[in-house]
N, C-alpha and C positions, 0 to 999 in steps of 0.2 A: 426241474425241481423248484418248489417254490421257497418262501424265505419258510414260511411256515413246517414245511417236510423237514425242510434244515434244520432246523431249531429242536424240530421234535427228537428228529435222529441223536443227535449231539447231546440231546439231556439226560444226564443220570434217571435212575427209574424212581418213579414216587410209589405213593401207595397203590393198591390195585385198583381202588373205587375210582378215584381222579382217571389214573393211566385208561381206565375202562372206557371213561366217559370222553376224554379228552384223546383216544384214537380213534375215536368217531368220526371226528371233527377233520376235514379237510378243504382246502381251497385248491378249486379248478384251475391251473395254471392259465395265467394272462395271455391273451393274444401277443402283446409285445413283450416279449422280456426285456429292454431296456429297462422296461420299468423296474421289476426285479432288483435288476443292478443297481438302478440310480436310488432305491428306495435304502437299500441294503449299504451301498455305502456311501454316503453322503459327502467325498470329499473326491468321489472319480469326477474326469474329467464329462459334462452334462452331454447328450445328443444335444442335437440340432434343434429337434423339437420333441423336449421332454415331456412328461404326463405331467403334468400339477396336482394329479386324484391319483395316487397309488392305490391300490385295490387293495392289496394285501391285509393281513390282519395282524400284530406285533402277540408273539408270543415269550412272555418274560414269569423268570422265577425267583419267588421270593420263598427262601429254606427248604421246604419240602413243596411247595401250591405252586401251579402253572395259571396262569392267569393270562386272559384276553385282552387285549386293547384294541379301541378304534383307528384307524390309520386317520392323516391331517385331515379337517373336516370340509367336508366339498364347499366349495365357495362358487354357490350355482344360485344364491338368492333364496331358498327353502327353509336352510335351515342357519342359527346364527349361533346359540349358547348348547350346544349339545348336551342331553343327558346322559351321566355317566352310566358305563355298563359294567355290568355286575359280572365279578370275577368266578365265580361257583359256577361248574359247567352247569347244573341242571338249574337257576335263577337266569342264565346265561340263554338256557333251551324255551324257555318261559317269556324271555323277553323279547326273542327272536320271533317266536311265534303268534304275539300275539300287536307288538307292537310296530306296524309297521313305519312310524317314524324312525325306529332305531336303526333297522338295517338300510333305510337312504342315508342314513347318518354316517354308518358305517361304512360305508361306497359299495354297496353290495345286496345283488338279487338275488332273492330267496324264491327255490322253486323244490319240487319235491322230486326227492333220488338223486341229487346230484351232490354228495360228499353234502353228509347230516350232521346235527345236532340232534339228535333225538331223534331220525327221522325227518327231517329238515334238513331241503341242500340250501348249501351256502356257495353261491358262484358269482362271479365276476359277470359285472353289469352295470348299463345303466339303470337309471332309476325308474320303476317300476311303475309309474302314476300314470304318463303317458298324457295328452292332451284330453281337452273333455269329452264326455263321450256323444256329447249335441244331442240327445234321448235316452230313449230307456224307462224301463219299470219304476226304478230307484229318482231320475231326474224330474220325474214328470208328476209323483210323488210329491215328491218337494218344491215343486212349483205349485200345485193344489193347494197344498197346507200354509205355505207364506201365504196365499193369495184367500185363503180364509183366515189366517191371523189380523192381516193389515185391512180385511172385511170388519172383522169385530172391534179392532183397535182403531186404526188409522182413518177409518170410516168413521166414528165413534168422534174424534175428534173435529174432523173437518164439520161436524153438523150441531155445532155448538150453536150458531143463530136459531136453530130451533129451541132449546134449553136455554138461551138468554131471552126470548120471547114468554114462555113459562116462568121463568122466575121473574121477569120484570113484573108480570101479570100476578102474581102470588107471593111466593116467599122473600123475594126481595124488590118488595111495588114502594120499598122508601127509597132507593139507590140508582142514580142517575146511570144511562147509558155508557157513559168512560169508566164508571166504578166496577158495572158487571163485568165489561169485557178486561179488564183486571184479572177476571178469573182466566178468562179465555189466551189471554195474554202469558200468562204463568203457566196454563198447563201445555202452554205451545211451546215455549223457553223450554222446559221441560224436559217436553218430549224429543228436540234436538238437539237440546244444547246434553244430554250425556251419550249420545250419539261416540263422542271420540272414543269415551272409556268401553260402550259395548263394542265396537269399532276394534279396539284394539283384546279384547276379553274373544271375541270371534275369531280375531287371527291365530291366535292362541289356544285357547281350548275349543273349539268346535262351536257349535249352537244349539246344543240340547240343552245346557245347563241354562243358559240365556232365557231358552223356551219353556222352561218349565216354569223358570222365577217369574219372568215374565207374565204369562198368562193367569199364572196364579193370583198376581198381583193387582193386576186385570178386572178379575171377577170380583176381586176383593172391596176395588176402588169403586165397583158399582152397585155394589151392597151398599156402600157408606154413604154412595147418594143419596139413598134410598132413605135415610134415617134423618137428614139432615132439614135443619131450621132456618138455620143462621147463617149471614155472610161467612165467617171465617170457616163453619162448618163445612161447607162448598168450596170455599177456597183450598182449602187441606185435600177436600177427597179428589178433587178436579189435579191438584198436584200430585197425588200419589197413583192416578190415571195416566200425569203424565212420565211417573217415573218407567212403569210398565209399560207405556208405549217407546219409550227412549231405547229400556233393554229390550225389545224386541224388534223396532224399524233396522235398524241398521243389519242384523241377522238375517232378516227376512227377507230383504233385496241384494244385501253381499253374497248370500249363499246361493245362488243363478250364477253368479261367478263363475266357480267352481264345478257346472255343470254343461254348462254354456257359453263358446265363443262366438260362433256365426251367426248363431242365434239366438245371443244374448239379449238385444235390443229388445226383439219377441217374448223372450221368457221374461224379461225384465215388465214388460208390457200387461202379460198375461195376471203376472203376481199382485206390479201395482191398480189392475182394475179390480180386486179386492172391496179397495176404499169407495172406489167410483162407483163400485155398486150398492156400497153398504150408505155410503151419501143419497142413493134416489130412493135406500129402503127403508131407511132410518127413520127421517123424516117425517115421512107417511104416517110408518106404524107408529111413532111417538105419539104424533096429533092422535089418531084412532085411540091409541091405549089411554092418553090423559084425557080424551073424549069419553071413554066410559067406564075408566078407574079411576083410581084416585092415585098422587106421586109415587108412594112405597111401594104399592102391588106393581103397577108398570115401570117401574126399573129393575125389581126385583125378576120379571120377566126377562127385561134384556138379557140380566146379568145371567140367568139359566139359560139361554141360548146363544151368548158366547161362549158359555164354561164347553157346551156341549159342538158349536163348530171347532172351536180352539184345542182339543182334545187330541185330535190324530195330528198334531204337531207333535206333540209329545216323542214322536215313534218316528214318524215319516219326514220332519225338517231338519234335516241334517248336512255337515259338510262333507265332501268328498275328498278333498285333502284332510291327510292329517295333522294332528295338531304339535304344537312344535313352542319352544322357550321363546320366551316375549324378548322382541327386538329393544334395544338399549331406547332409553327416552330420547336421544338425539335422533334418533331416527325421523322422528317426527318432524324435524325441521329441513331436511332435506325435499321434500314435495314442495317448501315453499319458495323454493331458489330455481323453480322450474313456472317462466312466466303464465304459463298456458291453465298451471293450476291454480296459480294465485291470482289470477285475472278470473277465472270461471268462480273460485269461489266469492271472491269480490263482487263483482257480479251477480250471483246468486244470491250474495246479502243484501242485496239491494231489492232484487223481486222479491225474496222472503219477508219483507219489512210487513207489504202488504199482502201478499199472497191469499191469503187469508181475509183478511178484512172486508173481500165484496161477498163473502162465503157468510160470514157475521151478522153483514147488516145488509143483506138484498132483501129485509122487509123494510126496510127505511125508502129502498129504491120505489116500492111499491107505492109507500102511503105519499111519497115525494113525488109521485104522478095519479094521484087520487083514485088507486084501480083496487077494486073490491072482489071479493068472487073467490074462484078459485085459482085463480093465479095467485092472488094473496094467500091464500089459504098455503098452497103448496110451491112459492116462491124459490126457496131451499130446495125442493124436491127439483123444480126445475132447473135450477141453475147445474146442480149435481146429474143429472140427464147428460148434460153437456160435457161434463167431466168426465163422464163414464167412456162416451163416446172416443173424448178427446185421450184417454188413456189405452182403449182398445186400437185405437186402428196406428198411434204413435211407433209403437213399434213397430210394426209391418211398413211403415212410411221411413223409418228412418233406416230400414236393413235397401230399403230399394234406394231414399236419394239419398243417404250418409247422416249419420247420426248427429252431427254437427251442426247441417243445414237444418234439418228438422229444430233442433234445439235455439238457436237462433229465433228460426221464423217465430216458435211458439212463443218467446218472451215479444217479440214487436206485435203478436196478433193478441197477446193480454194488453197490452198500451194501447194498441187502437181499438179493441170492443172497449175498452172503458171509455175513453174519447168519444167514441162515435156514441153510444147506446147510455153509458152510465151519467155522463154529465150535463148531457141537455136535461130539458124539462119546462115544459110537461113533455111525457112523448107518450104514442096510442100502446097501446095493450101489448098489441103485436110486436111490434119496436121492444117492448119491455122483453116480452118472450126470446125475442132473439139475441137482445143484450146479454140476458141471462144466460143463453143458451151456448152462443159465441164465448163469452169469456169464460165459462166454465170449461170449454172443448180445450182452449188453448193455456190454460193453465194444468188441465191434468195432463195433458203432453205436457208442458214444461215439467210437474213435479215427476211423470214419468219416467223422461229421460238423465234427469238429474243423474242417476246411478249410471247408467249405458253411456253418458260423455266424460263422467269421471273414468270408469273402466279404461274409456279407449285412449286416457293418457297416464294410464297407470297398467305397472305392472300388477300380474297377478295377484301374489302374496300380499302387496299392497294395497290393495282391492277396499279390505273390509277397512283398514285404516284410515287411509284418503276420505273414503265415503262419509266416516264418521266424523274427520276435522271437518270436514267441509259441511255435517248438519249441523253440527257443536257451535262451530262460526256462524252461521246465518240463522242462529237462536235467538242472537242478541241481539238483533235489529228488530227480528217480529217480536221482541217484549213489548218495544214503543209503537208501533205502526197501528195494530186494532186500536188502542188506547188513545193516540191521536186523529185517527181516524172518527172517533166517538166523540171527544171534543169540537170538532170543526162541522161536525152536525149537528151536535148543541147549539153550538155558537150562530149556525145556519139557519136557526126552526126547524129541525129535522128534515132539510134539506140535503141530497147528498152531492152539489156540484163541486162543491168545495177539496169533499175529501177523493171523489174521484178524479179532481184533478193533482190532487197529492199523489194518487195511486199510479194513474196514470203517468204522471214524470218520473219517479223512481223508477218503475218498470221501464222506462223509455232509456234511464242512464245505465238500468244493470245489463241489457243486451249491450250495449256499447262499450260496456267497459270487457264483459264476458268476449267480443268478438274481435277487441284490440289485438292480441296477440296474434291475430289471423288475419288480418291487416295491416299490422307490421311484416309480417311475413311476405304477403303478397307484393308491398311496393318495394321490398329489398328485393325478391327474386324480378321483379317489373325493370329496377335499375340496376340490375347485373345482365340481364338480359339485352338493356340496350348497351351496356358500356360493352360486352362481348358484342355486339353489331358496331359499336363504334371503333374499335380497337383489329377487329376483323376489315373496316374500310380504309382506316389509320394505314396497316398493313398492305392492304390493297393499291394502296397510292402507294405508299414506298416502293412498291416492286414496278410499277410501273415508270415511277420517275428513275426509278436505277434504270429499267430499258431502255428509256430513251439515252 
């Protein structure tokens, strides 16, 4: 018998409505009944090895009303402030039914037939969510729709060097090179730096609200392009582009999480080449359309054919966990007492400074090697070729040599195409193409896997959070980087050796700082391995001088 049959037996009778509703209601007795006991009376002497998760469910009366309670709340990392359940059996049948946070909360699986609420059984179980399901209708869905979000948005961003060539040429032909990218600068802060707060609004409520706001805001931000005259005009709409890219990145590659373990890396892969393709498409059609419209008609364009890819997010980008009471704000400082993450994000702030900036200015690259044509024309476009690449095959590379290695190599292979390709000069045509094309490859793997090497030192539930201090932090470095970047080729003749060897070193110190942890590691396990051979030969003479 359970506590609960106990309970019921023993209770005076209530009204018929309640007694009706509430002899429904039954719990399938436990595999161990220690449990039972230990639950029931809290001062017997404990087993050996007690449950910590009683099942059971606390049946108490207050005057005439019988009322359910949740038994201690599982402490499995899912769930932390529980919401409370509502005492009315039929608010009770309602919540059961529909919310399936509440019954993990409760320590109990709900499957049908098996002692109801309503037609609802309530039985002893673990929790129902089970590991991801690596595909499916539903996962692959939501790989689609991210990977058309971060097309519209995050593509959208990265291809500002085209948009600061137009306006240096037109609306803003009195404002020097470091003043435009100000703009570019701000809506990149922006877009990472609220990162933590969508970050933690995902762990929390899911990612439809995120997706809706988002997108919406999206479309909005590129109407008011479309209108605009003025520096500050552009600054505002460029900012409120990047506030809806902010609410939306973090969403958009946390949610593969939740659907994908093994082949996380991949699906991680598939979403961010989104950007990498809307970088080689962007571009193009921007030159065509401001080649034969004029500014307001051709962003007004854009903005109707994001509204209309961005759409089946609405529906289809969603998470697979459910949503669950935001963890205490201290929580947040917990990932930073863990070297391996606060070495990668350190790290990462150091590539994020420039990251961007060859993205900016590979028409500076151009005219700094006197090359005309169509490589000038479509420089941006090329560079982004390279990205596309370099985010497509990232993943499949890193599920085969380890995510880590991959991630690694891609920040030393952005320091050496800048080295080799971006700061000589003059160099041939060709040379330029492959600069262009090299550093683009090994940058979109790097922003790639960004998500895929945080995942794989963080736990799940943690997932969307981590992601997001870690774009939140390396916001702050890429405010200054284009900006100084823009300076030091002023200061050059629009020259760019200067800033790509600024790029270049930064990139050079964030892989070394990003792979410290993993080199501290190796020379500790290198000197234990030899003091166990030394201490093993130590041993070996002793026993032999004892024989003699």
């Amino acid at each position: 018998m359970t506590l609960l049959e106990s309970e019921e037996k023993s209770s005076p009778p209530v009204d018929g409505q309640s007694h009706q509703a509430l002899s429904e209601i039954r719990v399938i007795p436990t595999r161990n009944r220690s449990r039972s006991r230990s639950h029931s009376h809290p001062h017997m002497h404990h087993q050996a090895n007690p449950d910590p998760f009683p099942l059971q469910l606390h049946l108490t009366r207050t005057g005439t009303r019988l009322s359910l309670h949740r038994p201690p709340t599982r402490n499995d990392g899912y769930d932390n402030f529980p919401v409370p359940l509502p005492g009315h059996a039929e608010e009770l049948e309602r919540r059961l039914t529909r919310d399936p946070d509440v019954e993990r909360q409760m320590g109990i699986g709900m499957h049908m037939g098996n002692g109801v609420v309503g037609g609802v059984g309530v039985s002893a179980g673990e929790d129902d969510i089970g590991p991801p399901p690596e595909g499916g209708k539903d996962a692959w869905l939501c790989v689609f729709s991210a990977f058309f979000v971060l097309f519209c948005v995050f593509g959208f961003v990265t291809v500002f060097g085209q948009l600061k060539i137009y306006y240096l040429a037109h609306q803003l032909k009195d404002y020097t090179q470091s003043e435009v990218a100000w703009i570019a600068s701000l809506q990149t802060t922006i877009t990472f730096g609220g990162s933590i707060v969508a970050g933690r609004l995902f762990d929390t409520h899911g990612a439809r609200i995120l997706i809706v706001t988002g997108t919406t805001l999206s479309v909005v931000a590129v109407i008011a392009m479309a209108f605009c005259k003025l520096y500050y005009q552009f600054l505002l709409a460029h900012a409120l582009f990047g506030l809806s890219a902010s609410i939306l990145y973090s969403p958009s590659t946390a949610v593969v999480g939740h659907w994908f373990m093994r082949k996380r890396s991949t699906a991680v892969g598939i979403v961010v080449c989104g950007s990498g393709l809307a970088g080689v498409i962007y571009p193009i059609a921007l030159k065509r359309l401001f080649d034969e419209l004029n500014f307001r008609d051709a962003m007004l364009i854009v903005a109707g054919m994001n509204a209309v890819l961005m759409f089946p997010a609405w529906f289809f980008l969603k998470a697979r966990l459910p949503p669950r009471s935001p963890p205490p704000l201290k929580s947040l400082l917990g990932p930073w007492k863990q070297p391996r993450y606060a070495c990668l994000v350190a790290g990462s702030s150091l590539v994020m400074m420039n990251w961007l900036s060859p993205y900016f200015d590979a028409p500076t690259l151009i005219t700094s090697n006197n090359i005309t044509g169509p490589i000038a024309d479509y420089s941006i476009a090329i560079l982004q070729v390279g990205s596309f690449f370099g985010r497509a095959t990232s993943g499949i590379l890193a599920d085969t040599f380890g995510v880590w290695n991959v991630f690694i190599s891609s920040i030393i292979g952005c320091s050496i195409s800048i080295f080799a390709f971006w700061v000589a000069s003059p160099i041939s045509p060709a040379a330029v193409v492959v600069g262009l094309i090299s550093y683009g490859f090994a940058s979109g793997a790097w922003v790639t896997l960004v998500a895929a090497s945080t995942g794989a030192i963080s736990p799940t539930r943690e997932f969307g959070m981590r992601l997001g201090m870690l774009w939140s932090v390396t916001a702050i470095p890429s405010l200054i980087g284009p900006v100084i970047c823009g300076l030091l080729i002023s200061a050059n003749g629009n020259i760019f050796k200067s800033a790509g060897l600024f790029i270049g070193f930064t990139q050079m110190a964030g892989a070394g700082i990003t792979i410290a942890p993993r080199i501290r590691d190796r020379i500790r396990d290198f000197r234990d391995r030899n003091k166990g051979k030394s201490d093993q030969h130590d041993e070996k003479e002793s026993d032999q001088n004892q024989g003699k």
